[in-house]
Biopython code that builds the backbone (N, CA, C, O; Angstrom):
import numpy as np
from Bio.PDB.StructureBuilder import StructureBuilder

atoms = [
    (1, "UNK", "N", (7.127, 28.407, 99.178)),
    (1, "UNK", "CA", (8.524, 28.051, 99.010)),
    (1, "UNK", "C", (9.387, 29.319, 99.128)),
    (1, "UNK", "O", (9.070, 30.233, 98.366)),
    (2, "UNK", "N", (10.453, 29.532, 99.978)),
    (2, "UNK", "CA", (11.422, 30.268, 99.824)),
    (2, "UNK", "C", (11.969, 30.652, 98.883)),
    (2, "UNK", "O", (12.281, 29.728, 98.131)),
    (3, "UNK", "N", (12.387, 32.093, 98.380)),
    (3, "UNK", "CA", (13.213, 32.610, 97.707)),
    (3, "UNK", "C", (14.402, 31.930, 97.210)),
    (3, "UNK", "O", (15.031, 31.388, 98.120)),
    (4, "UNK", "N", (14.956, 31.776, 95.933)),
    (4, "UNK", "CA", (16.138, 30.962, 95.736)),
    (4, "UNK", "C", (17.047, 32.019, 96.164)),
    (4, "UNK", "O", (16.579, 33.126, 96.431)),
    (5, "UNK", "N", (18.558, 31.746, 96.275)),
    (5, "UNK", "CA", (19.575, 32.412, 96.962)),
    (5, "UNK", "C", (20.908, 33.075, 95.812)),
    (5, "UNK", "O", (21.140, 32.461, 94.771)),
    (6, "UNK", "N", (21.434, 33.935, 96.050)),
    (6, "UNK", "CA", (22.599, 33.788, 95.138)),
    (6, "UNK", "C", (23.783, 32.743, 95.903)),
    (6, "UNK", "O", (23.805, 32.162, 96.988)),
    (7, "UNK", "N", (24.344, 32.796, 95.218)),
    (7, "UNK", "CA", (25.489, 31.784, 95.456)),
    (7, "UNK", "C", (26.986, 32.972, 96.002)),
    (7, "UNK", "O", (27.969, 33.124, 95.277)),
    (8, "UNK", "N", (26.866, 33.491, 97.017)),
    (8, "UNK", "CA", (27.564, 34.727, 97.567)),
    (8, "UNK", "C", (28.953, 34.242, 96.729)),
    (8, "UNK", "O", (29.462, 34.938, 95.850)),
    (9, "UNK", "N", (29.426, 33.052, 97.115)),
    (9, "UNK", "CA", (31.444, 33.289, 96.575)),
    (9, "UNK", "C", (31.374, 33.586, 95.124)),
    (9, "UNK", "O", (32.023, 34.466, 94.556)),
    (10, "UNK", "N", (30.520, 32.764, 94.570)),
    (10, "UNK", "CA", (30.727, 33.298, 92.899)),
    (10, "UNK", "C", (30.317, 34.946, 92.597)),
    (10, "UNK", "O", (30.943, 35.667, 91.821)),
    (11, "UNK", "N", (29.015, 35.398, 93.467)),
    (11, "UNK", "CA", (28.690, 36.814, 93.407)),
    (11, "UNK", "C", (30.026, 37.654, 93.396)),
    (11, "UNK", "O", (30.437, 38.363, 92.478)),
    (12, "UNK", "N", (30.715, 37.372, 94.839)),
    (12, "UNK", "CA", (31.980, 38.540, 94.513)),
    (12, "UNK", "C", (32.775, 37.944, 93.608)),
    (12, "UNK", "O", (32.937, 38.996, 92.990)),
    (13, "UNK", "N", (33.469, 37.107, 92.937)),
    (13, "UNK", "CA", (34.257, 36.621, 91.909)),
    (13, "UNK", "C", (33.673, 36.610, 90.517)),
    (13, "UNK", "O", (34.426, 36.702, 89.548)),
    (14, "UNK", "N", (32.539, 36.516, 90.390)),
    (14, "UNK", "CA", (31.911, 36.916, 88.424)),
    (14, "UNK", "C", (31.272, 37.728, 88.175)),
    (14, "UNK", "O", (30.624, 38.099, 89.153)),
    (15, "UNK", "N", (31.038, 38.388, 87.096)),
    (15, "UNK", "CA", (30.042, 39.216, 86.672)),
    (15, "UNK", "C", (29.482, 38.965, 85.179)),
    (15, "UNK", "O", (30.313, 38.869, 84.275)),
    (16, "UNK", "N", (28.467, 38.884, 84.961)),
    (16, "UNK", "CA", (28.128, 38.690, 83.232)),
    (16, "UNK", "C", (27.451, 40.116, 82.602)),
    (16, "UNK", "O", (26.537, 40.860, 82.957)),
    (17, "UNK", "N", (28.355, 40.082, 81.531)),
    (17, "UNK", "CA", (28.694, 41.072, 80.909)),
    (17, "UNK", "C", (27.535, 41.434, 80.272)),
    (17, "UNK", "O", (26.616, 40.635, 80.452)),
    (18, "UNK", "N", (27.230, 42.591, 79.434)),
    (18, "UNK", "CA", (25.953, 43.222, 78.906)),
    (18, "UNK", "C", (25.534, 41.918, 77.806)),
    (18, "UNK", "O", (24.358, 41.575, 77.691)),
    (19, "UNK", "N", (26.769, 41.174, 76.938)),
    (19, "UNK", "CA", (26.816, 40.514, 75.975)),
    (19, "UNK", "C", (26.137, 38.970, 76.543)),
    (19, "UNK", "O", (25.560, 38.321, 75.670)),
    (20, "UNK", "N", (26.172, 38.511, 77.610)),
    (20, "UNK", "CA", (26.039, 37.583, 78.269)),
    (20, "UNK", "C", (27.518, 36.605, 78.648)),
    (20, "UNK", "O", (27.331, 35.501, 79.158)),
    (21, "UNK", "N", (28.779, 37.013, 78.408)),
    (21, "UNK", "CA", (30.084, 36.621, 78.864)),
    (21, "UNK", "C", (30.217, 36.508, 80.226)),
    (21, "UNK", "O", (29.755, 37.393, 80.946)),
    (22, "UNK", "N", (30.916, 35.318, 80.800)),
    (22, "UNK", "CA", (31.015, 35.309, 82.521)),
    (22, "UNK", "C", (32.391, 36.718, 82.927)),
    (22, "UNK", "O", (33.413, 36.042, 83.042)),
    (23, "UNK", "N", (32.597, 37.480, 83.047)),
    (23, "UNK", "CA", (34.022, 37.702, 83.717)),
    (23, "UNK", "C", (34.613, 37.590, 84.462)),
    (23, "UNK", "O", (34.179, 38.058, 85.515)),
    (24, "UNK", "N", (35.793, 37.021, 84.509)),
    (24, "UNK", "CA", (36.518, 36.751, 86.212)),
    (24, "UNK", "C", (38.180, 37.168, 86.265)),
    (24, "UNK", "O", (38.949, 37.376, 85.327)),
    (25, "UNK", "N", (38.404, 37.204, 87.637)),
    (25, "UNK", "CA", (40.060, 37.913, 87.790)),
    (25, "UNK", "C", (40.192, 36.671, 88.162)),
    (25, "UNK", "O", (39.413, 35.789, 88.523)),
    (26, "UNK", "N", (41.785, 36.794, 87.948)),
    (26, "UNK", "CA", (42.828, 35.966, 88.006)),
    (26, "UNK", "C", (43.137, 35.695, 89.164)),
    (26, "UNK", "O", (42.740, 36.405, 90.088)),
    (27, "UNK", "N", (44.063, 34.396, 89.411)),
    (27, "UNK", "CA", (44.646, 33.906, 90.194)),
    (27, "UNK", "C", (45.891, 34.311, 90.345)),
    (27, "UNK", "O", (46.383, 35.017, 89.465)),
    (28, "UNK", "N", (46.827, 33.859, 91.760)),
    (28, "UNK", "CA", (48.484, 34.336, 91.747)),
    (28, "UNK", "C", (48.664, 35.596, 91.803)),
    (28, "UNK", "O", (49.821, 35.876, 91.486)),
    (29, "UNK", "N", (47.865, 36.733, 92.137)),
    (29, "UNK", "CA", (48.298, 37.860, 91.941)),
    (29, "UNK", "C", (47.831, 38.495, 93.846)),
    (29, "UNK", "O", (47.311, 39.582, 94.095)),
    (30, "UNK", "N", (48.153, 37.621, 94.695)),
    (30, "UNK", "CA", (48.339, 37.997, 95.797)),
    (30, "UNK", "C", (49.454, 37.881, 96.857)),
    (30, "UNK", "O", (49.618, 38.851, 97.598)),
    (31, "UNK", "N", (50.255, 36.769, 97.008)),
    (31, "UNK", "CA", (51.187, 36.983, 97.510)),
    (31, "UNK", "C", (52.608, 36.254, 96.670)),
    (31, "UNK", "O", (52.549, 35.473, 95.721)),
    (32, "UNK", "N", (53.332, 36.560, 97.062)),
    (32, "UNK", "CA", (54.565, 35.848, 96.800)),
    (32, "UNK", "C", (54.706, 36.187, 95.401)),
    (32, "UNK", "O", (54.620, 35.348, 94.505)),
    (33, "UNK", "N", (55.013, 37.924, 95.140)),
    (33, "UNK", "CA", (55.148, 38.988, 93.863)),
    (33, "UNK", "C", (56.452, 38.935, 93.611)),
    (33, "UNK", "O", (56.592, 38.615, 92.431)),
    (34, "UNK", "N", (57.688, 39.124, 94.248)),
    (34, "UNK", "CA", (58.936, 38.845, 94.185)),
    (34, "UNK", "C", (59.265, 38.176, 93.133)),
    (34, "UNK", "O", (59.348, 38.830, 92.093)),
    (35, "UNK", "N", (59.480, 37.062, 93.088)),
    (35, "UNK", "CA", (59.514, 35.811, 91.768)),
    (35, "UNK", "C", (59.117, 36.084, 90.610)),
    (35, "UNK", "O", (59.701, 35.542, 89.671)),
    (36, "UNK", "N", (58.110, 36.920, 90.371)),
    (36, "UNK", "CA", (56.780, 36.604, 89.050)),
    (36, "UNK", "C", (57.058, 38.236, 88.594)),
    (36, "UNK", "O", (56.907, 39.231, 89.302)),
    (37, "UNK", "N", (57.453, 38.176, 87.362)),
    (37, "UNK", "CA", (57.927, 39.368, 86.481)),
    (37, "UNK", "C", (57.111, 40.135, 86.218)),
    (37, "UNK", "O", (55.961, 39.695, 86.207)),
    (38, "UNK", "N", (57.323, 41.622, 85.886)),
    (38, "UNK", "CA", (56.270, 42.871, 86.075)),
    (38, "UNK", "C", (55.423, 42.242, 84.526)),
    (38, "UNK", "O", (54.212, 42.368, 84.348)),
    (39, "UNK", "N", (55.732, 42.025, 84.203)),
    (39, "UNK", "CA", (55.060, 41.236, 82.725)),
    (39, "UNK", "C", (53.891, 40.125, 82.701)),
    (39, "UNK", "O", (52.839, 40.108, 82.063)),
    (40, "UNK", "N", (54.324, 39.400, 83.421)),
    (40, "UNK", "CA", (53.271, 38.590, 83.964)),
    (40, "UNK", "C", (52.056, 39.036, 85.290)),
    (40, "UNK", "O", (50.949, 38.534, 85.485)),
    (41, "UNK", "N", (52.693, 40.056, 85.993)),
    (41, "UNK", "CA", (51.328, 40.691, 86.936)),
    (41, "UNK", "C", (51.027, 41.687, 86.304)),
    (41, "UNK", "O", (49.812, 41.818, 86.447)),
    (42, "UNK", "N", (51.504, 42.658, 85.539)),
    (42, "UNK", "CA", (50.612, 43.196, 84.578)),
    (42, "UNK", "C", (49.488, 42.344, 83.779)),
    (42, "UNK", "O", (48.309, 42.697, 83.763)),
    (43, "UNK", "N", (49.925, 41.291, 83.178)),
    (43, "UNK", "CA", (48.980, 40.759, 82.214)),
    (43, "UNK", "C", (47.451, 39.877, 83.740)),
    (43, "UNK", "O", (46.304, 39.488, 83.524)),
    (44, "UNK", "N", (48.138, 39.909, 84.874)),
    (44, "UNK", "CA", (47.096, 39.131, 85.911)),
    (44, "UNK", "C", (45.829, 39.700, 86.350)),
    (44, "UNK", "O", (44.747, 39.154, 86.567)),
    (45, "UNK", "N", (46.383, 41.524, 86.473)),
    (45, "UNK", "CA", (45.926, 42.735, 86.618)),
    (45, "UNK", "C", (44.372, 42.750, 85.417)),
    (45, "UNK", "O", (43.535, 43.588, 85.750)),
    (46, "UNK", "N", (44.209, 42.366, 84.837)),
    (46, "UNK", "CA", (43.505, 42.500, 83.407)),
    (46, "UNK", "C", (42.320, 40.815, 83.728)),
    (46, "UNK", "O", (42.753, 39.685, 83.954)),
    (47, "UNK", "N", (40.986, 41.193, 83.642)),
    (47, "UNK", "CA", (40.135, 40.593, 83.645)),
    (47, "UNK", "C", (40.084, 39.570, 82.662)),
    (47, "UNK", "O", (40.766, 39.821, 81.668)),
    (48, "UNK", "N", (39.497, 38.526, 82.650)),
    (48, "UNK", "CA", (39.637, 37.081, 81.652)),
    (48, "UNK", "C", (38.307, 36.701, 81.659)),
    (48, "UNK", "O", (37.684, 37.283, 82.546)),
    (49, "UNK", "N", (37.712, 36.016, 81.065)),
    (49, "UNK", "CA", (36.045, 35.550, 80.685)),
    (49, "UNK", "C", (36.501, 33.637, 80.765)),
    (49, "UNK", "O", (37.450, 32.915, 80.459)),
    (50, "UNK", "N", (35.383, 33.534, 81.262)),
    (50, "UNK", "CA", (35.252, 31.814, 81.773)),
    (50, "UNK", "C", (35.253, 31.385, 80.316)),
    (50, "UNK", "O", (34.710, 31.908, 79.343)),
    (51, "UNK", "N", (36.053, 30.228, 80.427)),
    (51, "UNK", "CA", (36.646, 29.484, 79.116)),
    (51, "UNK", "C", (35.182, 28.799, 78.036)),
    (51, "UNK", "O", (34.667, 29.276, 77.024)),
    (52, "UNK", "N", (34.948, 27.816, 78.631)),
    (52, "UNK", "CA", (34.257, 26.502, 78.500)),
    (52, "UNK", "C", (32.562, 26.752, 78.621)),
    (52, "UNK", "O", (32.131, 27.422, 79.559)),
    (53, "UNK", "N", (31.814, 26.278, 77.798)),
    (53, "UNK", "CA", (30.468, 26.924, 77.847)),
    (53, "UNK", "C", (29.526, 25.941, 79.078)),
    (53, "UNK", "O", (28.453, 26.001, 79.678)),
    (54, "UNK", "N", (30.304, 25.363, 79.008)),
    (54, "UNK", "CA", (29.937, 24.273, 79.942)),
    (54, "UNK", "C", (29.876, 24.585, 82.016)),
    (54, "UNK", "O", (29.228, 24.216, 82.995)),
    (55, "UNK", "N", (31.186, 25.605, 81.613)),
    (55, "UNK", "CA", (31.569, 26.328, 83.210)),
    (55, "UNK", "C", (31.123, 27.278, 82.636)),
    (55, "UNK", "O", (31.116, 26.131, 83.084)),
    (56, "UNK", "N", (30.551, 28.539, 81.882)),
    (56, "UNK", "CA", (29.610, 29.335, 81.670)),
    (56, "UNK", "C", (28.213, 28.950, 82.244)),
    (56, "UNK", "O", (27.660, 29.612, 83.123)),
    (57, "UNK", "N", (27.825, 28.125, 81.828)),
    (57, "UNK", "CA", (26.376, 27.810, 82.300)),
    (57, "UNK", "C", (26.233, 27.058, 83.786)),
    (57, "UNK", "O", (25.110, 26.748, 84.184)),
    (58, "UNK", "N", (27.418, 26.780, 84.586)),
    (58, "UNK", "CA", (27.282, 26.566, 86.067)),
    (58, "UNK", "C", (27.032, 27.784, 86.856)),
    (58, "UNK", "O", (26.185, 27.917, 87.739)),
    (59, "UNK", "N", (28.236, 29.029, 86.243)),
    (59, "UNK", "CA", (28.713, 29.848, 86.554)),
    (59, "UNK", "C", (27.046, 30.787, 86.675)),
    (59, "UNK", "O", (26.469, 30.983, 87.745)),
    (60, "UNK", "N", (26.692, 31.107, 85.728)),
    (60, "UNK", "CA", (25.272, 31.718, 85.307)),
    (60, "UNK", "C", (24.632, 30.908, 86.381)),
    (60, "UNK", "O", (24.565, 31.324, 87.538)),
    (61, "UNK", "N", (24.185, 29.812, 86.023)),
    (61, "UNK", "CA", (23.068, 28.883, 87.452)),
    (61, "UNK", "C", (23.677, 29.561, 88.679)),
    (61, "UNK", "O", (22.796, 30.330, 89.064)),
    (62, "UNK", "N", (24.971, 29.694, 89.673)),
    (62, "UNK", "CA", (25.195, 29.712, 90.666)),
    (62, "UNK", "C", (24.166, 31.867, 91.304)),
    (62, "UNK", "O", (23.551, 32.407, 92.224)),
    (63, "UNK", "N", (24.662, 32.088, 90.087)),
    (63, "UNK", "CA", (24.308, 33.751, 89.658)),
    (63, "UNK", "C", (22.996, 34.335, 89.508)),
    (63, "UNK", "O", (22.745, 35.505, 89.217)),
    (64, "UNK", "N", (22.088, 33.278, 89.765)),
    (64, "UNK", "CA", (20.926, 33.172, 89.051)),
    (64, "UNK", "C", (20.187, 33.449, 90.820)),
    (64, "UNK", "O", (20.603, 32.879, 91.829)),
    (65, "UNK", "N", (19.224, 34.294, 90.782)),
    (65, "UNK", "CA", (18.685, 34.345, 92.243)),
    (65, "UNK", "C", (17.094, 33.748, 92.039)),
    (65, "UNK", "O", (16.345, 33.644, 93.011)),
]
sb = StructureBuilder()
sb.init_structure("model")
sb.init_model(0)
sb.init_chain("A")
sb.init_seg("    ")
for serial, (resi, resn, name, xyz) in enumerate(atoms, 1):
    if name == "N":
        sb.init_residue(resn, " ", resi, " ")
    sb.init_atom(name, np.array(xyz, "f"), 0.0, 1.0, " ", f" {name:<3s}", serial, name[0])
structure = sb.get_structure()
């Protein structure tokens, strides 16, 4: 049987942390900056951890080689 695969789009978009936490960047912080206050792309700028333990453990399976 073949090698299982990573799941390449989630590879560049998550990483799990030493603790076992998913991490992921944000959305909206590519075009159309004009509108959206230095306050809010500052805070976009800053990494966020997958909510739901439920999308944790997809997230991990997709990650999983």
């Amino acid at each position: 049987m073949p090698k299982m695969k990573v799941h390449k789009g989630a590879k560049k978009r998550f990483k799990v942390t030493g603790s076992g936490k998913v991490r992921r960047y944000k959305a909206f912080k590519s075009h159309i900056l004009t509108k959206k206050t230095s306050k809010r792309k500052r805070r976009l700028r800053q990494a966020g951890l997958v909510a739901t333990n439920g999308e944790v453990k997809h997230v991990k399976r997709l990650l999983q080689a």
